[in-house]
N, C-alpha and C positions, 0 to 999 in steps of 0.2 A: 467516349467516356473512359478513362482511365481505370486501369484496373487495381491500381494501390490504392488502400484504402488508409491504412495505419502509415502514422511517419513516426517517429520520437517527437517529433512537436507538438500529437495530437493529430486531428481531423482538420479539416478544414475548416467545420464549420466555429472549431473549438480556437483555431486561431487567429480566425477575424471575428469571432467575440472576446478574445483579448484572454482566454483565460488558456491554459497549460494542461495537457495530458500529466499524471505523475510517472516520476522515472520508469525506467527499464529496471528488469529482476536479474537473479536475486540481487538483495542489499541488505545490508546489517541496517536495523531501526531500534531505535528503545519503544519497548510498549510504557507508557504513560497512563497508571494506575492512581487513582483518587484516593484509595485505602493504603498504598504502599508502597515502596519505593518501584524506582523504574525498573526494566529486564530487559535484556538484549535478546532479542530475537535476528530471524533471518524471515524478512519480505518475499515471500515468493508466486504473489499475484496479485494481480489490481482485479477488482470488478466495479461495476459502476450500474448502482439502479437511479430509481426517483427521487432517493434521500442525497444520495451523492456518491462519493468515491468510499472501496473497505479495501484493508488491505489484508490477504490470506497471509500467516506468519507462524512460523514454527517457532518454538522454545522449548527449553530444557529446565528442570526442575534439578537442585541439587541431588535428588534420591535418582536422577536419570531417567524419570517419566517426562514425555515428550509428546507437546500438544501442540493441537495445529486449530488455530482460531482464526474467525473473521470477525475485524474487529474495523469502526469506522475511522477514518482519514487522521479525525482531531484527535485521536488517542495513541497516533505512531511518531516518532520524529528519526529523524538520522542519525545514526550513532557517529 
């Protein structure tokens, strides 16, 4: 048995069910807000429960406070 588990393509098992690991870190993403415009942030982890994929993302506020949220998949895109 093989001792890699992780690839960039995912698991095994994630790529003979056809679906895709998300990228490698960090990355620039827009957080995609319902109330407001977008924000760029910087991606700096994947986690993955029962609901699906979140991505851990830092951002900057113009006053320089700086948050780090987990936020789920459908609400990040690539900047």
């Amino acid at each position: 048995m093989s001792s890699r588990i992780h690839s960039e393509f995912g698991t095994l098992g994630e790529r003979i069910a056809g679906r895709r690991a998300p990228r490698r870190c960090p990355q620039h993403v827009w957080i995609l807000r319902s109330d407001g415009p977008r924000i760029p942030a910087l991606l700096v982890a994947w986690s993955q429960d029962e609901t699906g994929w979140s991505g851990h993302v830092i951002w900057a506020e113009d006053t320089g406070h700086i948050h780090l949220e987990v936020l789920p998949s459908a609400d990040l895109r690539p900047a």
